[in-house]
C-alpha positions as CSV (number, residue, x, y, z in Angstrom):
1,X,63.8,20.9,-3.6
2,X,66.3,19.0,-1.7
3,X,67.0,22.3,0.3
4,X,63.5,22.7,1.4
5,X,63.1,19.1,2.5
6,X,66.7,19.8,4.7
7,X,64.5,22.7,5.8
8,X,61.1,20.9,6.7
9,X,62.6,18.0,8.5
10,X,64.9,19.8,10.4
11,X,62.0,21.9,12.0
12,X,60.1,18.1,12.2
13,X,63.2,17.0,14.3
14,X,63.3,20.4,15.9
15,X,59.8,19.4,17.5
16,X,61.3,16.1,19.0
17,X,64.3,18.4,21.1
18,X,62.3,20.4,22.1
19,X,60.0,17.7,23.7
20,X,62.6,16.5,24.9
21,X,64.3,19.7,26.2
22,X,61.0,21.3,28.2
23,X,61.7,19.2,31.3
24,X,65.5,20.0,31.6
25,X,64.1,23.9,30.8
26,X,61.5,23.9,33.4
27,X,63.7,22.0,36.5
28,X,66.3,25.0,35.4
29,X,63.7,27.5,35.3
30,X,62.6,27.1,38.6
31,X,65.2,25.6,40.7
32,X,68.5,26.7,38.4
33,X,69.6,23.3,38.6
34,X,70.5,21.0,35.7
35,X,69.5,17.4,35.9
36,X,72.4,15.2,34.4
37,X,69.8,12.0,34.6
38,X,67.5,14.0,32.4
39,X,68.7,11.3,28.9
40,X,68.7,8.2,30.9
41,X,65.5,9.1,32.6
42,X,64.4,9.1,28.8
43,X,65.5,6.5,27.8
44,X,63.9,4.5,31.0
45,X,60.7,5.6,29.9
46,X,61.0,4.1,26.8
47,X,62.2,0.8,27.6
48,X,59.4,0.7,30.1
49,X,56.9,1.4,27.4
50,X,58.7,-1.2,25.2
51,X,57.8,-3.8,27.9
52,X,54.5,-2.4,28.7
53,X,54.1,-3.1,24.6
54,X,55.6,-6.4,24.4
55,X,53.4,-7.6,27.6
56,X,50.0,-6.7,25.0
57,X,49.5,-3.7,25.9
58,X,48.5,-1.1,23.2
59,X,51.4,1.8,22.9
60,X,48.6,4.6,23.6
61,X,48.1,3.1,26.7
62,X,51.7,2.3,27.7
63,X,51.7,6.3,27.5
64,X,48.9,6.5,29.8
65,X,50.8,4.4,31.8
66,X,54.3,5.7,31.6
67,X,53.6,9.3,32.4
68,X,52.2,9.4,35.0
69,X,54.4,6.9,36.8
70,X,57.1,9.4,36.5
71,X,55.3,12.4,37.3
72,X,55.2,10.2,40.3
73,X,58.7,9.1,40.6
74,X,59.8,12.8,40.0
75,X,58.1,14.4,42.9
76,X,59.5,11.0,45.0
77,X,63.4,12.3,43.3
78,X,62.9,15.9,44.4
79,X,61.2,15.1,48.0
80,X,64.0,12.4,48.4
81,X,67.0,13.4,46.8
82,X,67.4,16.7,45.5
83,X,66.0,18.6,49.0
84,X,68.0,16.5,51.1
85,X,71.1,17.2,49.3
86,X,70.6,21.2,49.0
87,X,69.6,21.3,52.5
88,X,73.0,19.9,53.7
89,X,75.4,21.9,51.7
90,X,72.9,25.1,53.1
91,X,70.7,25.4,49.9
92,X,68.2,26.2,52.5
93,X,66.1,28.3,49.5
94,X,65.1,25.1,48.0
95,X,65.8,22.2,50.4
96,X,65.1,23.8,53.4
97,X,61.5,25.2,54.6
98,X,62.1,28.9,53.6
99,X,65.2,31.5,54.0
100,X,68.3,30.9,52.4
101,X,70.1,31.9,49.1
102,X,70.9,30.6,45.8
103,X,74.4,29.4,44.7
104,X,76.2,27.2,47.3
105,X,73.3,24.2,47.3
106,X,73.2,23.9,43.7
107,X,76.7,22.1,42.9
108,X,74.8,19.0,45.3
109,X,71.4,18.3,43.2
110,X,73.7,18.7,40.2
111,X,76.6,15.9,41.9
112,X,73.5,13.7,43.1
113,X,71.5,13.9,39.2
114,X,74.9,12.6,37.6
115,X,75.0,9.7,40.3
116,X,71.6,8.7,39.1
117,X,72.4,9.3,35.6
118,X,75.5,7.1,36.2
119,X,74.1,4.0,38.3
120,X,70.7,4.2,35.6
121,X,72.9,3.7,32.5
122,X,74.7,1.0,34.5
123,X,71.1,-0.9,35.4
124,X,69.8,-0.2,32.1
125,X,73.0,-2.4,30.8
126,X,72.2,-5.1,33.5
127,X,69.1,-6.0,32.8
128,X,68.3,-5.0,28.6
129,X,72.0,-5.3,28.0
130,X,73.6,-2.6,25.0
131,X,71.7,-4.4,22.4
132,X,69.7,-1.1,20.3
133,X,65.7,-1.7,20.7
134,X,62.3,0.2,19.2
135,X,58.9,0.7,20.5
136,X,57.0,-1.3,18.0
137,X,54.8,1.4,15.9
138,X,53.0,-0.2,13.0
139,X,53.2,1.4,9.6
140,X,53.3,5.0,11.6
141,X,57.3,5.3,11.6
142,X,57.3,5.1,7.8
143,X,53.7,7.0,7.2
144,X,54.2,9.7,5.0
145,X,51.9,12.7,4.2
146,X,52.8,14.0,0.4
147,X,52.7,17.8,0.4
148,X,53.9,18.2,-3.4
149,X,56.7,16.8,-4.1
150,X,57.9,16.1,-0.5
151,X,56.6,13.8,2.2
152,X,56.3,14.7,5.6
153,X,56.7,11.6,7.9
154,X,53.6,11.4,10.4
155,X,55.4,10.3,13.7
156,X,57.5,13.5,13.2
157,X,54.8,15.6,12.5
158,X,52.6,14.2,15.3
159,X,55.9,14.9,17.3
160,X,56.3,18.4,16.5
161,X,52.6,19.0,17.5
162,X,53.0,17.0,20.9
163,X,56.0,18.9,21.5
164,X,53.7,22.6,20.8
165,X,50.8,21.3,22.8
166,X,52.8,20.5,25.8
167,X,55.2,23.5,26.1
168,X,52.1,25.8,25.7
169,X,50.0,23.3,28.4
170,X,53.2,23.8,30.8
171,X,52.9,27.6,30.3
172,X,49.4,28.4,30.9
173,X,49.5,25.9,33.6
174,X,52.7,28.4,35.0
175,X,50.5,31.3,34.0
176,X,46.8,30.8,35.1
177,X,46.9,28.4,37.9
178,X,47.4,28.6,41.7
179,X,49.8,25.8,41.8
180,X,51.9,27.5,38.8
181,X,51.8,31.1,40.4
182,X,53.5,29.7,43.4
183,X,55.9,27.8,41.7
184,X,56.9,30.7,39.9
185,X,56.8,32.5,43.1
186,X,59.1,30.0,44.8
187,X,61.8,30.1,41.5
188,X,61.7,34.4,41.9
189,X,62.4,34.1,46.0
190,X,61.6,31.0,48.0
191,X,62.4,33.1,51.4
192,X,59.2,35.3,50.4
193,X,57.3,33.1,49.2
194,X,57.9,30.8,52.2
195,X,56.6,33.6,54.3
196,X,53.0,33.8,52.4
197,X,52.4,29.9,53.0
198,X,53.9,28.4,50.0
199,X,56.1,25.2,50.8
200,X,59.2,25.2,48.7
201,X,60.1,21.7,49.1
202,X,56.4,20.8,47.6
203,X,56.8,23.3,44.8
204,X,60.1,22.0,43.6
205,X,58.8,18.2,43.7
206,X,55.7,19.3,41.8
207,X,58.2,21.1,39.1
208,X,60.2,17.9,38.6
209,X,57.0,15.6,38.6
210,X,55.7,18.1,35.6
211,X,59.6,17.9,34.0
212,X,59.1,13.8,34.2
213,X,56.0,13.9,32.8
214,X,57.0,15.3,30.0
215,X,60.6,13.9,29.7
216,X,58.8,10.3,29.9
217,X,56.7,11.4,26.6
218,X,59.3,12.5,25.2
219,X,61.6,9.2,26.2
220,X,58.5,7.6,24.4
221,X,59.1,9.5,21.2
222,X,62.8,9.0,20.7
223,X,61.6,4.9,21.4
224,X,59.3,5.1,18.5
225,X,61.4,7.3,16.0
226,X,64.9,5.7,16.6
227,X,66.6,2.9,17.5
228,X,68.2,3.6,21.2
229,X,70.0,1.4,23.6
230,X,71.1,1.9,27.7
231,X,74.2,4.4,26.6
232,X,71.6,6.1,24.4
233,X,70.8,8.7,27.4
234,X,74.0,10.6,26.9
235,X,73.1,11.8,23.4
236,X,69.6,12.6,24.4
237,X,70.6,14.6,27.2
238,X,73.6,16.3,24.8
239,X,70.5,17.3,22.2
240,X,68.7,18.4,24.5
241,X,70.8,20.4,26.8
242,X,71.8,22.5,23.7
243,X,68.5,22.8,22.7
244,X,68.1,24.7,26.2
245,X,71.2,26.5,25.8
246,X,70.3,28.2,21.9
247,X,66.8,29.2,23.2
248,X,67.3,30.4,26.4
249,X,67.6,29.4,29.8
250,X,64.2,28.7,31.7
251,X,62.9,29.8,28.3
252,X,59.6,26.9,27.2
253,X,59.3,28.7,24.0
254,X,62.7,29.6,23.5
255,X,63.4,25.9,23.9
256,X,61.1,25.4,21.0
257,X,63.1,28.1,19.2
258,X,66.7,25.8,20.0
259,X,65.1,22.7,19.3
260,X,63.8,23.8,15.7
261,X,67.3,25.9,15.4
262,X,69.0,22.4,16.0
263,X,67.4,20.3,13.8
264,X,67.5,22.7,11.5
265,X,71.4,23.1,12.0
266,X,71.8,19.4,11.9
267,X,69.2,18.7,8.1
268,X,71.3,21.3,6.8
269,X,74.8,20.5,7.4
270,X,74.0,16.9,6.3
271,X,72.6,18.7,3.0
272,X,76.0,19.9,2.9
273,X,77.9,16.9,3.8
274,X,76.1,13.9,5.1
275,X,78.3,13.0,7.6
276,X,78.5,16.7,9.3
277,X,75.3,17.2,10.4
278,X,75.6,16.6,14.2
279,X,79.1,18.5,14.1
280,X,76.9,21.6,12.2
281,X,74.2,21.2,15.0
282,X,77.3,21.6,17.8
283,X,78.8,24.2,15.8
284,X,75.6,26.2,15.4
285,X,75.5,25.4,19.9
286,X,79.0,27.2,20.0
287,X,78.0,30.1,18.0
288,X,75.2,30.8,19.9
289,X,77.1,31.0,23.0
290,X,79.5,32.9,21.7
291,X,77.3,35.9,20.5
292,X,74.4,35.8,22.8
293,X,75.5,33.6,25.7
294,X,71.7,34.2,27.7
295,X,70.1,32.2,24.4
296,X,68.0,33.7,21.5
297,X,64.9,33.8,23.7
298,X,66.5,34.6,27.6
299,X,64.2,34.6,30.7
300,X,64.8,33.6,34.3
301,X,61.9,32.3,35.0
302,X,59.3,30.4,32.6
303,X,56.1,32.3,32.6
């Protein structure tokens, strides 16, 4: 029994890195660039919903309120830092208005995502200083629902069903909508799709407004599950970046596939030996790249 609980909350806190692993999946999926401010952006979001809560505001509408202020400050990131910075080192594919190659422009969104990463951690220490907080929940942290003789917590439950609803949202709205088809257009060959009408620079800001959105629900999560503080960005990026890694690069589902692989990795090595579960988890990341470097679940672009 003990084994089968390992089992069932590992895939529960598989459902939390994989929340938090879509928007790092997506930005690589259809830029090939990895954000490095993708934990502390996280972790924003959920000290901004922890004020928006401690000003009286109910936490379901602190979401509301939190997502789509970073949809909005991502499209404002890609449109005013990311472009610029691909554009000068010749990442003309992206940054630019068309023509131009992938490779050389990618090192400078990369360089410019761990300067935001670096002065956010540093602001996030100057103003809610290193003390650990939590988004007030009610009784829902510690809600149980007893399926025989185990109890499944709700928040990770409700988590695990958030994180499902959103990657399969993200990939019909990839699959069956203009705005997706030309994203995915832009991330197989901006030059063409340049040529047919489609702005690049606009398709990549929309990406990374859709990979804040769902990074700031995700930040909002992780706020209500755990305790976190301003270094707490560096762990949640680490989760999630493997999370990418195991299932595949550009890969929504196969970032489900890692997340669940890594909790599971993680509820089972602490079965083993409860203080080698995160080690199991970075050992399970290591194997994986090892024997099948492209992820269990490879694809280039998410569609």
């Amino acid at each position: 029994m003990d084994w089968l609980n390992a089992g069932v909350q590992g895939v529960l806190l598989g459902g939390q890195y994989a929340l938090l692993a879509c928007g790092l999946s997506l930005i690589f999926g259809v830029m090939r660039i990895v954000n490095l401010a993708h934990g502390v952006l996280a972790v924003l979001a959920a000290y901004l919903s922890l004020v928006l809560v401690e000003q009286g505001l109910p936490l379901w509408l602190a979401v509301v309120v939190v997502v789509p202020v970073f949809a909005a400050l991502g499209y404002a990131v890609q449109r005013g830092l990311f472009n610029p910075a691909l554009a000068q080192v010749g990442g003309g594919a992206r940054g630019g208005s068309g023509g131009g190659s992938r490779g050389a422009g990618e090192l400078a969104p990369l360089l410019v995502s761990f300067g935001v990463a670096v002065a956010l951690t540093n602001l996030l220490q100057v103003v809610f200083s290193a003390d650990t907080r939590k988004i007030p929940t009610g009784g829902l942290a510690s809600a149980g629902l007893p399926l025989g003789d185990l109890s499944v917590g709700v928040l990770p439950l409700i988590t695990l069903a958030v994180a499902v609803a959103v990657i399969a949202a993200v990939q019909l709205f990839l699959a069956r909508t203009a705005t997706g088809r030309a994203m995915r257009a832009v991330a197989d060959d901006a030059g063409a799709a340049a040529m047919m009408g489609v702005d690049p620079k606009h398709m990549y800001a929309v990406a990374t407004a859709l990979a804040f959105a769902t990074l700031a629900l995700a930040g909002v999560f992780v706020g209500m599950s755990t305790q976190f503080s301003s270094g707490y960005g560096d762990l949640v990026l680490l989760f999630a970046f493997e999370a990418v890694i195991i299932g595949g690069l550009g890969s929504l589902w196969g970032t489900l596939a890692g997340g669940v692989v890594l909790g599971l990795a993680q509820t089972i090595g602490a079965q083993i030996d409860p203080q080698s579960g995160v080690l199991a988890g970075h050992l399970v990341f290591l194997a994986v790249l090892v024997v099948r470097p492209g992820g269990l679940m490879p694809r280039s672009v998410p569609a």
